[in-house]
Phi, psi and omega in degrees: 000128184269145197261132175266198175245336152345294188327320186238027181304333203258331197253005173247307186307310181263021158278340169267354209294129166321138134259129167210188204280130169105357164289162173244129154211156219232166199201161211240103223255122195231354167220135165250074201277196182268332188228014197194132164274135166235124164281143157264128148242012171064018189263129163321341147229202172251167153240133239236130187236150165254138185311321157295351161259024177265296191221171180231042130296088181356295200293001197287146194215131188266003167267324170290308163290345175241149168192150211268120138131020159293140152284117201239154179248132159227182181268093203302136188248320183197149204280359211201085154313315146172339182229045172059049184230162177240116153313119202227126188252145177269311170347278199302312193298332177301325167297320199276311189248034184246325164312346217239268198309306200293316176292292201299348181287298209329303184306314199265328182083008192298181155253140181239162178253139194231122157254162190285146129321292210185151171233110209240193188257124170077006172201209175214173225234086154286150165274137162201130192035044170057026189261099177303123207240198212173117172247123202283178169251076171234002196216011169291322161201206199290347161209176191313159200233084165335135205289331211261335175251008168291313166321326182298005187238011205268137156101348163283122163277129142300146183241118173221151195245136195264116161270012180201120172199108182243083192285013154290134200100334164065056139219138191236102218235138194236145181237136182244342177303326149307317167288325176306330184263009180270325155297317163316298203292319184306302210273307182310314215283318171319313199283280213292033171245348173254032143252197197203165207266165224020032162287132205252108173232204199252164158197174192245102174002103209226302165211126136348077170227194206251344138300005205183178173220141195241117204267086186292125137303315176124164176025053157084003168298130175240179131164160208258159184258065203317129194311334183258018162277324202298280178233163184256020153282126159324141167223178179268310191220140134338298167321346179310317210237287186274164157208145184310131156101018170291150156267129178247149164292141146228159175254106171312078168289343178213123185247134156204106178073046164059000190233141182291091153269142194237164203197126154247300201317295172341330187277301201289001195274349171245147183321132178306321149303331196259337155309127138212179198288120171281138192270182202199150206229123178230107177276165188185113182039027166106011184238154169273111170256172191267293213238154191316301233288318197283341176266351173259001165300302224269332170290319183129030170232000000 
């Protein structure tokens, strides 16, 4: 087959193609020294990043983070370096367009994966499109994060959601809690589609309030005890009876809407020699379990 110059019309055009300062251009990374990335830009000549215009994420290391054939977009700083090369910073292209980007996570709501950095006063400190962003730690993990356990979090990749990306100001706020509860709510909605409204099991008082009582199950299972469940004397309060971390019988009565209603009143009418825990049959890969503890062990809790 004979090659026209039709063949290279896109690869000529952009080797005359005007450059000037303040252009973005993206280029194919063909050297990596201790101090410079050198670009293909498919330009008459290459381009060149110094290593202090690659990133501004401390932790950045350019023989580990760059390797020769990534494609990189930057900023032209200047058309002549000194040694006919065109100076070019990712820094600036990272400002111009990651911002762009940060609105569209914002916007789609996805989840992106982030590592941890750094540990600051009330959060920690992510990268994201090379933008420094900020978690607070209350959105660190499915509850608040003691100032004194943020370090534990440092050098841990995140799955997070951007709730905040404004760039006047360069602010940028990432939450990983959506998604944990969101997985959570996922494993719970598992467990409780394999219990059944009369199951008689054991559980432990967790909290106290003036409807109700809130029962563990166990392995993050709850579920409540309506005050008018509790006994069959009328009380005033729940403490009338419970106290909180006591153990109780309860009766499954209801599943609704992912939440567990429990009953004692149900239990006394029957003799006390005559309880026991009722069992329940859950397969799980070709196995049986019996009982509430092994089935929520055979879920993953």
């Amino acid at each position: 087959m004979t090659e026209t110059m039709n063949d290279y019309k896109d690869e000529i055009e952009r080797s005359f193609r005007k450059v000037k300062e303040g252009d973005i251009l993206e280029g194919t990374v063909i050297d990596v020294s201790d101090t410079a990335v050198t670009l293909d830009l498919k330009y008459y000549t290459q381009g060149v990043i110094k290593l202090d215009d690659f990133s501004s994420d401390p932790k950045f290391n350019i023989h580990r983070d760059v390797a020769i054939g990534d494609v990189v977009s930057a900023t032209v700083i200047s058309t002549d370096d000194g040694n006919g090369n065109i100076l070019l910073s990712k820094k600036e292209a990272t400002q111009v367009l990651a911002w762009d980007k940060l609105k569209e996570y914002l916007e789609s709501g996805e989840y992106v994966d982030v590592k941890v950095s750094e540990a600051v006063k009330s959060g920690a400190v992510a990268f994201l499109e090379g933008i420094r962003g900020f978690i607070p730690a209350s959105k660190l993990d499915l509850n608040y994060v003691e100032e004194d356990k943020i370090p534990e979090y440092v050098g841990k990749t995140l799955k997070v959601k951007v709730i905040t990306a404004t760039e006047e100001g360069s602010k940028l706020v990432m939450s990983a809690r959506e998604y944990l509860k969101e997985k959570a709510d996922e494993k719970r909605s598992e467990m409780i589609s394999n219990v059944q409204v009369g199951l008689v099991t054991e559980g432990v008082v967790e909290s106290l309030q003036n409807y109700g009582a809130f029962v563990n199950l166990g392995n993050g299972l709850s579920g409540l005890v309506h005050i008018s469940q509790i006994s069959n004397t009328r009380i005033a309060h729940p403490s009338a009876v419970l106290k909180v971390g006591q153990k109780v019988k309860v009766k499954v009565t209801q599943i609704k809407d992912g939440k567990l209603s429990l009953s004692m009143k149900a239990l006394e009418e029957i003799a006390a020699t005559e309880i026991t825990e009722e069992k329940i049959e859950f397969k799980s890969e070709g196995e049986a379990t019996t009982s509430l503890a092994d089935l929520l062990k055979k879920a993953g809790f």
